[in-house]
Structures are given as C-alpha cells and as structure tokens.
PyMOL Python script that loads the backbone (N, CA, C, O; Angstrom):
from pymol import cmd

cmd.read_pdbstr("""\
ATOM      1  N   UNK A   1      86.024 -46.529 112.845  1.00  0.00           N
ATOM      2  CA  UNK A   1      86.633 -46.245 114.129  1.00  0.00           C
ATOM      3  C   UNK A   1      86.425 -47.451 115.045  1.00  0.00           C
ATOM      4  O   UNK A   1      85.421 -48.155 114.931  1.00  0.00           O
ATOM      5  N   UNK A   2      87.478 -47.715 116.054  1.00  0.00           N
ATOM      6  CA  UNK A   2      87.475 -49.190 116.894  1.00  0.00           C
ATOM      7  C   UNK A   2      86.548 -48.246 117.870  1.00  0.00           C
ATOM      8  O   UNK A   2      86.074 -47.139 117.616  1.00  0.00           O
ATOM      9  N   UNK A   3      86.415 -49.201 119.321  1.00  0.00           N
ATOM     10  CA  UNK A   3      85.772 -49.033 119.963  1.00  0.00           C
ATOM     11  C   UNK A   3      85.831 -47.614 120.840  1.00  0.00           C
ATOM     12  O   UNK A   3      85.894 -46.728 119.988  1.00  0.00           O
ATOM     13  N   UNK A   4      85.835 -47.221 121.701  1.00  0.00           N
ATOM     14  CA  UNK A   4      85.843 -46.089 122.314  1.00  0.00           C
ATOM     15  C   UNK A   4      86.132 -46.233 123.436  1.00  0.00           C
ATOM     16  O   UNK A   4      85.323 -46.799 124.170  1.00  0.00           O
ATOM     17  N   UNK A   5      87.275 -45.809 123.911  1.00  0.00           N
ATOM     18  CA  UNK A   5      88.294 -46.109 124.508  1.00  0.00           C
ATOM     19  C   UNK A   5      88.046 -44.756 125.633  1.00  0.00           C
ATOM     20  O   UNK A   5      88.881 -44.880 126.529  1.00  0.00           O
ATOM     21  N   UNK A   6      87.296 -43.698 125.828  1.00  0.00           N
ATOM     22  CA  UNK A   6      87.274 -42.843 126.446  1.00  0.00           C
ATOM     23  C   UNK A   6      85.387 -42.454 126.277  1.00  0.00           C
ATOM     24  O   UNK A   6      84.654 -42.382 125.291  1.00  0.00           O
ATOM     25  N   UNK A   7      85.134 -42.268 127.824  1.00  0.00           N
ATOM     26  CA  UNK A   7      84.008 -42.170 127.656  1.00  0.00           C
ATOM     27  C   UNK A   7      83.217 -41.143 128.608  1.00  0.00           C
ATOM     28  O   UNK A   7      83.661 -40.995 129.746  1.00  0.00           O
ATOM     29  N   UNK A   8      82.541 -40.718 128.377  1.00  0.00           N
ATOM     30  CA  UNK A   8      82.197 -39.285 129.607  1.00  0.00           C
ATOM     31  C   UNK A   8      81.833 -39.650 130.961  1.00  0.00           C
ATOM     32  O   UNK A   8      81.014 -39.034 131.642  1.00  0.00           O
ATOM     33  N   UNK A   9      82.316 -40.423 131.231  1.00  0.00           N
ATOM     34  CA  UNK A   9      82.508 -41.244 132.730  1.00  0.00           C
ATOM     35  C   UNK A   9      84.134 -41.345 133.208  1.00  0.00           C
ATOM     36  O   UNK A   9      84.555 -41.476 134.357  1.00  0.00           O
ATOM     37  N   UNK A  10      84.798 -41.256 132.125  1.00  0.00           N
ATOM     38  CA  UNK A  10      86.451 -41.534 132.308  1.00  0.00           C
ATOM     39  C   UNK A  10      86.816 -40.415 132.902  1.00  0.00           C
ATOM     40  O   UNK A  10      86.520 -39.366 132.330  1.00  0.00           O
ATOM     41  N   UNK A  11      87.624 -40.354 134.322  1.00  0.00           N
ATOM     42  CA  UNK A  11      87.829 -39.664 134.529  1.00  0.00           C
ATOM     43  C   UNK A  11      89.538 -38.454 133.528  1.00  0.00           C
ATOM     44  O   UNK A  11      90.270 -38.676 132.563  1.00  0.00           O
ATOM     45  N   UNK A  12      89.381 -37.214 134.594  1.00  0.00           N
ATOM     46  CA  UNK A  12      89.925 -36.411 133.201  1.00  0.00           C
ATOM     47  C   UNK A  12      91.355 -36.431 133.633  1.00  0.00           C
ATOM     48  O   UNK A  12      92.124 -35.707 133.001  1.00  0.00           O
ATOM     49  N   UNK A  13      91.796 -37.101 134.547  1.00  0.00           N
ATOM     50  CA  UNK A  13      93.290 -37.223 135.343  1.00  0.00           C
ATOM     51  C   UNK A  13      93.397 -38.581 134.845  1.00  0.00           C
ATOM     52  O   UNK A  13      94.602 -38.709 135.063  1.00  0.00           O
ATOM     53  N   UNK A  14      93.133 -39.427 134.462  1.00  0.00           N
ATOM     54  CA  UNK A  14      93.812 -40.566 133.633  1.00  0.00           C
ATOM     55  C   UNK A  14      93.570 -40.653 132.449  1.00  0.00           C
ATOM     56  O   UNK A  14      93.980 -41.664 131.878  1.00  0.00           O
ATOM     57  N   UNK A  15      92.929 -39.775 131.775  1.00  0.00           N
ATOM     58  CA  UNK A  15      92.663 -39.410 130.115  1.00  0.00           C
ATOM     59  C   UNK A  15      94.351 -39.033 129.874  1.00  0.00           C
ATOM     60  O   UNK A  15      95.236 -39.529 129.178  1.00  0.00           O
ATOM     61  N   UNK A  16      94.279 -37.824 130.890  1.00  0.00           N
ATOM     62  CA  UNK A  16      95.574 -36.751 130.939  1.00  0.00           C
ATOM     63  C   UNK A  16      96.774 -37.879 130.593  1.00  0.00           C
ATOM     64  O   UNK A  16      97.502 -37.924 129.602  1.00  0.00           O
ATOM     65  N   UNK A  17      96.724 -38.749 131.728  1.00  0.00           N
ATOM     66  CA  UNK A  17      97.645 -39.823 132.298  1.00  0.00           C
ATOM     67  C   UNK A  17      97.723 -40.887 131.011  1.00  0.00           C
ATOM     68  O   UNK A  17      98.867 -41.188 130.671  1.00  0.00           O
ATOM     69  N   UNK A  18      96.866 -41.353 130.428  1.00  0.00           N
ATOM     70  CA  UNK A  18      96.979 -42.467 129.366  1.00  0.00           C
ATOM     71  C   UNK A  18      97.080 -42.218 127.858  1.00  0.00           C
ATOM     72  O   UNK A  18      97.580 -42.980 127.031  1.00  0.00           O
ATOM     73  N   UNK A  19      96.404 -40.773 127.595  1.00  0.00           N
ATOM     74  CA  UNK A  19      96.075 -40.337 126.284  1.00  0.00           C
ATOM     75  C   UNK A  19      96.987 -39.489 126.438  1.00  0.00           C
ATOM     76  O   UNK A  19      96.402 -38.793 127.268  1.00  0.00           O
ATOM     77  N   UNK A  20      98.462 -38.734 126.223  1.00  0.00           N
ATOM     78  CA  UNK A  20      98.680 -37.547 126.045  1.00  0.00           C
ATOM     79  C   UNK A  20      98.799 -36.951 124.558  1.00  0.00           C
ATOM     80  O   UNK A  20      99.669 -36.228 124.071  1.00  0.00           O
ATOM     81  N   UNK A  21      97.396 -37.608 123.891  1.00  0.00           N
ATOM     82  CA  UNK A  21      97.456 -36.952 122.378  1.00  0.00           C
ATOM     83  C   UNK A  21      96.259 -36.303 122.798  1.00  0.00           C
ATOM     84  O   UNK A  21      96.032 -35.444 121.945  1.00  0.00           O
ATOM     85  N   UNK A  22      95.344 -36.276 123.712  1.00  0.00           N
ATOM     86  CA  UNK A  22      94.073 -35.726 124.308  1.00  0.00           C
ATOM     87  C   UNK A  22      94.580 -34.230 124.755  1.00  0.00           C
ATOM     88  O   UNK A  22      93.775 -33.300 124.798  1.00  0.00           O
ATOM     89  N   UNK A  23      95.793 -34.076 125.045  1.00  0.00           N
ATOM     90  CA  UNK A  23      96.085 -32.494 125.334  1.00  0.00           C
ATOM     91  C   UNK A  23      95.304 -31.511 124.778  1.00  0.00           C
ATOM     92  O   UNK A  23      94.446 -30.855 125.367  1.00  0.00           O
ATOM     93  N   UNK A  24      95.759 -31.394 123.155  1.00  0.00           N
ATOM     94  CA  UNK A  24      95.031 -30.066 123.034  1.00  0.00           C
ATOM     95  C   UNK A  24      93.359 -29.965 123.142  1.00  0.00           C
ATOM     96  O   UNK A  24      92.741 -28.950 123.465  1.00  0.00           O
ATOM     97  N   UNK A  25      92.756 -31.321 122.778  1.00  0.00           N
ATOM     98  CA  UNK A  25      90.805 -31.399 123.303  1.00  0.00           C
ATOM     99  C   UNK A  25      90.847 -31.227 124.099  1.00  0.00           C
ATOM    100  O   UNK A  25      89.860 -30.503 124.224  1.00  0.00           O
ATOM    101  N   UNK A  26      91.551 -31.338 125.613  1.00  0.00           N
ATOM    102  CA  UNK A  26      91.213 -31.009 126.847  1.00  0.00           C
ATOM    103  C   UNK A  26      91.353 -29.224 127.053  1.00  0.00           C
ATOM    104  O   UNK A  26      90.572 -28.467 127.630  1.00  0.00           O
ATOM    105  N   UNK A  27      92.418 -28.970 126.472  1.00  0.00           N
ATOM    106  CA  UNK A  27      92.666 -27.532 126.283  1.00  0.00           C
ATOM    107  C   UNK A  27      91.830 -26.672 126.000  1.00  0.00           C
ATOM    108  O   UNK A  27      91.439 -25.658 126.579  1.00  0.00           O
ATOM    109  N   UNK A  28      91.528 -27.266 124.845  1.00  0.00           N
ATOM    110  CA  UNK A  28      90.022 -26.430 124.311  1.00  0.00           C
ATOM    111  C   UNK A  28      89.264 -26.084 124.718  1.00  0.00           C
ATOM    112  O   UNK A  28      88.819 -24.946 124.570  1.00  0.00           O
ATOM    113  N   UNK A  29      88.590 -27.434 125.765  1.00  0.00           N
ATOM    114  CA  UNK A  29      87.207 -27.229 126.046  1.00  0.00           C
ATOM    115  C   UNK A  29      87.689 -27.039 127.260  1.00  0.00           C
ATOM    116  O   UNK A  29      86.975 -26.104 127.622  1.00  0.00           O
ATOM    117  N   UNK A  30      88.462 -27.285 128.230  1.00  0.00           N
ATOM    118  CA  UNK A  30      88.560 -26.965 129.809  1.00  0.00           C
ATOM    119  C   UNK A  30      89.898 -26.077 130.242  1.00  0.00           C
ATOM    120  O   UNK A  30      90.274 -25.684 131.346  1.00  0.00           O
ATOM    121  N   UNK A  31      90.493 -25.917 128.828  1.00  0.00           N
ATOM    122  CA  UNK A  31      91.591 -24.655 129.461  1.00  0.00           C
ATOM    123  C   UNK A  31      92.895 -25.666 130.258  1.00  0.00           C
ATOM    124  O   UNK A  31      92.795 -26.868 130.506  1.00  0.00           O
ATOM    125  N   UNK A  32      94.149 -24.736 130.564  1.00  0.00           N
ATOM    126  CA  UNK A  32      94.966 -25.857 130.649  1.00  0.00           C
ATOM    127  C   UNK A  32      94.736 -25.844 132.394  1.00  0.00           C
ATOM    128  O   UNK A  32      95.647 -26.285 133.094  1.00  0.00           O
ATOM    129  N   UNK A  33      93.815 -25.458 132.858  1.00  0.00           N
ATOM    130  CA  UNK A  33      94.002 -25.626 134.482  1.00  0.00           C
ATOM    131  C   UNK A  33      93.866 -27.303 134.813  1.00  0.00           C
ATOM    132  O   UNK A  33      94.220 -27.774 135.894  1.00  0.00           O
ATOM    133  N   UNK A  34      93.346 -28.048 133.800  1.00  0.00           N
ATOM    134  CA  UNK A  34      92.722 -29.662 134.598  1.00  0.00           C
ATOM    135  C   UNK A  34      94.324 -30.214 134.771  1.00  0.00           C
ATOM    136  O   UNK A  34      94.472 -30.700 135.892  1.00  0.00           O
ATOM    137  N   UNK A  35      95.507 -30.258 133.979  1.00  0.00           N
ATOM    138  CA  UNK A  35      96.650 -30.522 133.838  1.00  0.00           C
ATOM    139  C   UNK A  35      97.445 -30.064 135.255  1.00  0.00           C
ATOM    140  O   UNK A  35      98.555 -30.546 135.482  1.00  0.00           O
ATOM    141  N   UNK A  36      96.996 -29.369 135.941  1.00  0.00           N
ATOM    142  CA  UNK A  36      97.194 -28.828 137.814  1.00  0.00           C
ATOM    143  C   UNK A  36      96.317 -29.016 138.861  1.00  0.00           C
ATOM    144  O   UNK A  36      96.671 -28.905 140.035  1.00  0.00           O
ATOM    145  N   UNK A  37      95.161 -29.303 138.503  1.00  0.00           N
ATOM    146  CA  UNK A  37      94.091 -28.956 139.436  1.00  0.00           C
ATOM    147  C   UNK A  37      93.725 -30.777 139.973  1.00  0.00           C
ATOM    148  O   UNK A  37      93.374 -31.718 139.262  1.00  0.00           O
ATOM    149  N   UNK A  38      93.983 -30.735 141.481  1.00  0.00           N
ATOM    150  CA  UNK A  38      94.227 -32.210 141.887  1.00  0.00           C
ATOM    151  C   UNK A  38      92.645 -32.925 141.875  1.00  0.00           C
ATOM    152  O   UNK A  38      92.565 -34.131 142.109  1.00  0.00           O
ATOM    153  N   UNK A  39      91.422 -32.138 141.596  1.00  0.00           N
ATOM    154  CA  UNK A  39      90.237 -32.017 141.386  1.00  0.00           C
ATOM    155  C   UNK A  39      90.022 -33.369 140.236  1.00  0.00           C
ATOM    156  O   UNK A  39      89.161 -34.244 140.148  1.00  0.00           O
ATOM    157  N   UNK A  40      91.282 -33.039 139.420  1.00  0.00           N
ATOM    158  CA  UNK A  40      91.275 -33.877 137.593  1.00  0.00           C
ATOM    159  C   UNK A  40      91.264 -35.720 137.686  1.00  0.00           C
ATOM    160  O   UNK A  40      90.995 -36.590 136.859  1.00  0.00           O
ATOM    161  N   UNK A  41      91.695 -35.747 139.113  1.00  0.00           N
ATOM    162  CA  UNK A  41      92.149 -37.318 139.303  1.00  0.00           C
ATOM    163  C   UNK A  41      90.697 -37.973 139.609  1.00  0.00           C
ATOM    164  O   UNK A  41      90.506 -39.189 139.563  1.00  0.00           O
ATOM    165  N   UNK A  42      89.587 -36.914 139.961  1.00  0.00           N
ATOM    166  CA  UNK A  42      88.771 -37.364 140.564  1.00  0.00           C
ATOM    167  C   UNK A  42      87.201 -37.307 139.444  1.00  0.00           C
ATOM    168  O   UNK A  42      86.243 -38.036 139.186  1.00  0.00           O
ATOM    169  N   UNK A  43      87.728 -35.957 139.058  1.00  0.00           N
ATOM    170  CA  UNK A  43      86.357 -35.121 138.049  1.00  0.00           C
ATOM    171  C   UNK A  43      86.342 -36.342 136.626  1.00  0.00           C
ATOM    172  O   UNK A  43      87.316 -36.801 136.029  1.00  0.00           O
ATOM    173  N   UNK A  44      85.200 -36.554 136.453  1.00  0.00           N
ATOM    174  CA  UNK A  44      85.132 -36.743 134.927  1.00  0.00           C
ATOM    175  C   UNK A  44      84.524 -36.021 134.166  1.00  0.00           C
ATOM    176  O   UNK A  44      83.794 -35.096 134.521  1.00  0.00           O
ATOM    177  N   UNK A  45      84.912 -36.589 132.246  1.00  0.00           N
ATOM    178  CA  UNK A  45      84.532 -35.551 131.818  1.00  0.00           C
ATOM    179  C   UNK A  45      83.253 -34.794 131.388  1.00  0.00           C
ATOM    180  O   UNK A  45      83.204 -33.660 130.911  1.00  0.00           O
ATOM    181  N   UNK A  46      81.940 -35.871 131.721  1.00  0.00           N
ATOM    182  CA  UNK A  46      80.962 -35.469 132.207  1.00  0.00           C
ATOM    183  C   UNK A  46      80.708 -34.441 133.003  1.00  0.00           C
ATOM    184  O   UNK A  46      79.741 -33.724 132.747  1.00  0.00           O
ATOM    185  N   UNK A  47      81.606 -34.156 134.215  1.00  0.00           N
ATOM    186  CA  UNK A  47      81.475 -33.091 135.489  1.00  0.00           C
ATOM    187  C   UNK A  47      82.326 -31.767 134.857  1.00  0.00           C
ATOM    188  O   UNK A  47      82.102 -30.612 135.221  1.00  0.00           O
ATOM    189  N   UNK A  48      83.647 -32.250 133.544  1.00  0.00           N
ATOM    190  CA  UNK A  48      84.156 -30.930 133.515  1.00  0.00           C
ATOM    191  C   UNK A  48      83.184 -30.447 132.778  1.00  0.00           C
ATOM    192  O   UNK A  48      82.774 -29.293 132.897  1.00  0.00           O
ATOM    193  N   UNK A  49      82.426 -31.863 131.391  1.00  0.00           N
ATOM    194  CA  UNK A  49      81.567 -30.786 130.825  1.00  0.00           C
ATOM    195  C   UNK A  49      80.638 -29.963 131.675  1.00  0.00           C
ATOM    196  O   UNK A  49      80.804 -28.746 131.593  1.00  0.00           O
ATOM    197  N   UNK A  50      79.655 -30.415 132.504  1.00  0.00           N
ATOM    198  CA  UNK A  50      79.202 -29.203 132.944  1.00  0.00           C
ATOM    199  C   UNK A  50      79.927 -27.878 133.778  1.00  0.00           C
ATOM    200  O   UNK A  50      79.486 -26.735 133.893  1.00  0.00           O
ATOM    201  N   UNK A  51      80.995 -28.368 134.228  1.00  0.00           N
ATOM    202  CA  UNK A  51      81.738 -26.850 134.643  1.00  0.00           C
ATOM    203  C   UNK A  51      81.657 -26.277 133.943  1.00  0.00           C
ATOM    204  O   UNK A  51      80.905 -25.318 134.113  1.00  0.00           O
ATOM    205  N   UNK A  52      82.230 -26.392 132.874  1.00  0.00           N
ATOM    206  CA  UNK A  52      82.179 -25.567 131.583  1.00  0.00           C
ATOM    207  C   UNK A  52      81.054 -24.956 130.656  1.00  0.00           C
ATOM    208  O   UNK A  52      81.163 -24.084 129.794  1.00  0.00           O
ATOM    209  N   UNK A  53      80.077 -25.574 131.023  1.00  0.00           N
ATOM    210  CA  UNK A  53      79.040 -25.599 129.767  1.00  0.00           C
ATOM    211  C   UNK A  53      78.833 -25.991 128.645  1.00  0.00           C
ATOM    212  O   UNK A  53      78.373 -25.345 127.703  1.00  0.00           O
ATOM    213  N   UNK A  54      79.245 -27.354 128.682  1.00  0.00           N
ATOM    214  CA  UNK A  54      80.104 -27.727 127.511  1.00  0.00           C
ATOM    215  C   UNK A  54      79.099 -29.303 127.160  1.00  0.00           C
ATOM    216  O   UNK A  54      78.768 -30.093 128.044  1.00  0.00           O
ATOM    217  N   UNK A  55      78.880 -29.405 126.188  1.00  0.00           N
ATOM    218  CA  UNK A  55      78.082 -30.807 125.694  1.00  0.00           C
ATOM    219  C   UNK A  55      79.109 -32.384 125.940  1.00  0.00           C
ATOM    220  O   UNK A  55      79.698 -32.779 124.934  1.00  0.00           O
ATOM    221  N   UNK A  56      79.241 -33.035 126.973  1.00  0.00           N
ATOM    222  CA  UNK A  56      80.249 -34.136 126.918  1.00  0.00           C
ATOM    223  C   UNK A  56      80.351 -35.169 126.054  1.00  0.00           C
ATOM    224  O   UNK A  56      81.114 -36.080 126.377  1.00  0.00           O
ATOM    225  N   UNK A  57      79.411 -35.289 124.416  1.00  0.00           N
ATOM    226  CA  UNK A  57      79.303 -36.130 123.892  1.00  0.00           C
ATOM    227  C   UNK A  57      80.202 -35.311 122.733  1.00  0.00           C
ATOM    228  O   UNK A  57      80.717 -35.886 121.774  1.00  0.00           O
ATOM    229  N   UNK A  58      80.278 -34.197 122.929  1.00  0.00           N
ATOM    230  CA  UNK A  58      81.230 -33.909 121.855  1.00  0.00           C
ATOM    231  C   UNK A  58      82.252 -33.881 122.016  1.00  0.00           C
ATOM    232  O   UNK A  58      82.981 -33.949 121.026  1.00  0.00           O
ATOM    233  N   UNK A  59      82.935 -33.748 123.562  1.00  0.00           N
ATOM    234  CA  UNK A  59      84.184 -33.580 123.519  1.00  0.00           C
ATOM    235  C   UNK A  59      84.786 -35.190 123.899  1.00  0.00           C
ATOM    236  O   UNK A  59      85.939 -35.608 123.795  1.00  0.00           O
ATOM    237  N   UNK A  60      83.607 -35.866 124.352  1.00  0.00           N
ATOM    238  CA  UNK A  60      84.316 -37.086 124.430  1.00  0.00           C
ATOM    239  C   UNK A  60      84.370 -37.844 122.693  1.00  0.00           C
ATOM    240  O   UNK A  60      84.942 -38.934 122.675  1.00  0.00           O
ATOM    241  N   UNK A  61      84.014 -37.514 121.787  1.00  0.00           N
ATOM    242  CA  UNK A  61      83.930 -37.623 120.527  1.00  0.00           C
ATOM    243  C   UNK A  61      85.124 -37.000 120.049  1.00  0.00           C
ATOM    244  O   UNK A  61      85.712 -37.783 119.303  1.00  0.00           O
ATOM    245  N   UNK A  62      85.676 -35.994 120.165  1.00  0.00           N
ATOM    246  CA  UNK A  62      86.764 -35.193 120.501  1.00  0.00           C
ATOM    247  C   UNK A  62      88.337 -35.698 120.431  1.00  0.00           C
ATOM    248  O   UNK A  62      89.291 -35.426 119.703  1.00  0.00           O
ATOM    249  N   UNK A  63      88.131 -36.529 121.504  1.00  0.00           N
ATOM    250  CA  UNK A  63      88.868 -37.076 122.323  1.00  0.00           C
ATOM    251  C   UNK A  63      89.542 -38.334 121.915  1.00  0.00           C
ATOM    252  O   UNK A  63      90.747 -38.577 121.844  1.00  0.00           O
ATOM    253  N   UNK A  64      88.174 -39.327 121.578  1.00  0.00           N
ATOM    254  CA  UNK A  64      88.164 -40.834 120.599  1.00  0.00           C
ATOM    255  C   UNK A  64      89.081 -40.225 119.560  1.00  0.00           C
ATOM    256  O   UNK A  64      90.265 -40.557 119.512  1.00  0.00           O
ATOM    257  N   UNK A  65      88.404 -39.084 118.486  1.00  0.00           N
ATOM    258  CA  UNK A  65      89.535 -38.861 117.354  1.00  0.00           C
ATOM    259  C   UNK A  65      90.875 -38.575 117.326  1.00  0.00           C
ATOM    260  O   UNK A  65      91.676 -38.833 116.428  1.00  0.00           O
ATOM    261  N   UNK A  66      91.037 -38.097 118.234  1.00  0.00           N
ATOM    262  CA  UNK A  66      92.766 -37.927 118.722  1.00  0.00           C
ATOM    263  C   UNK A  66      93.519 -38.808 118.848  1.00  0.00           C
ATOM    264  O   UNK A  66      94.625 -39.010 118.347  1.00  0.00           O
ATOM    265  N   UNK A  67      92.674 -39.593 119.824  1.00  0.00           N
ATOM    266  CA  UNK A  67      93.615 -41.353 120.526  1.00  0.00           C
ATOM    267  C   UNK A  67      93.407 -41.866 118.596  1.00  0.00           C
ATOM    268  O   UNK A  67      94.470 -42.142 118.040  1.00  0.00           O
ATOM    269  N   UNK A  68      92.436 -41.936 117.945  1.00  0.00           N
ATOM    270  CA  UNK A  68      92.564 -42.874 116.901  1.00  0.00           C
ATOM    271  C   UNK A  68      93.415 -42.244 115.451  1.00  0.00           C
ATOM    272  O   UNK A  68      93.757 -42.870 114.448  1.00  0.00           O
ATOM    273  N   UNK A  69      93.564 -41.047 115.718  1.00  0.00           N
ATOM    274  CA  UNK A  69      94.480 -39.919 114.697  1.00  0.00           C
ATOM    275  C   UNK A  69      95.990 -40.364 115.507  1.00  0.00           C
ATOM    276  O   UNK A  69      97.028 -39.973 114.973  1.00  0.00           O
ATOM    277  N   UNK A  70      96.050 -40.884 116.326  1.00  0.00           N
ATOM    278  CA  UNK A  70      97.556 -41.240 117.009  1.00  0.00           C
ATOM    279  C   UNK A  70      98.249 -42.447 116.235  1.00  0.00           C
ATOM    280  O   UNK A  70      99.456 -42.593 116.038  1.00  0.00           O
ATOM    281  N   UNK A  71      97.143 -43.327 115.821  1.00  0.00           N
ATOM    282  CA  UNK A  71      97.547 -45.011 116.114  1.00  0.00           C
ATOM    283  C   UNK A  71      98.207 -45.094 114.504  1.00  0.00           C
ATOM    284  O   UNK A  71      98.694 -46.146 114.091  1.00  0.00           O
TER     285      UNK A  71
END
""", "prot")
cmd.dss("prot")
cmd.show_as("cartoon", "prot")
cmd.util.cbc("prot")
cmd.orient("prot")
C-alpha cells in the first residue's frame, strides 16, 4: 500500500469532497448524516470517531483501502 493519503486528523468534509469512493466507510461508521451536517467541513475523523464510539485507526484504515481499491 502507498502512503496514506487520509488520516484521523483529515477532516470528514473534504474526505467526502476528494475521496467519493470513502462513501460507504463513512456510512458505516457515521451514518449518512456527515454528507448534510455543515459540522463535516469542520469535524475530523478523529472527532467523528469519538461521536460515535468508534476506534479512528480503523476507520481511517478503512478509508486508505477504498481510495487504494479505486486506483
């Protein structure tokens, strides 16, 4: 795998914005509200993981495989 291109600091409104193969991982773990919620431009995915309860090393792991399952 190349480098890692998304990282639990990235926020989750330009993941949305740059990755749209990241859809359904974001779905998963945060439901489709981040795709509306003007919160997304600002939140990263560090902050959704804890909204959620959610471990951010997995979903940003998640995330990497998608963008690199694209290329």
């Amino acid at each position: 795998m190349s480098e890692h291109k998304i990282t639990k600091k990235s926020s989750i409104g330009e993941v949305i914005k740059k990755y749209p193969e990241t859809e359904g991982v974001l779905k998963k773990y945060f439901g489709s509200g981040c795709f509306t919620c003007p919160g997304s431009k600002m939140e990263d995915i560090a902050f959704g993981a804890m909204m959620h309860n959610m471990d951010p090393e997995i979903i940003v792991k998640e995330l990497n495989e998608a963008i690199e399952k694209k290329k």
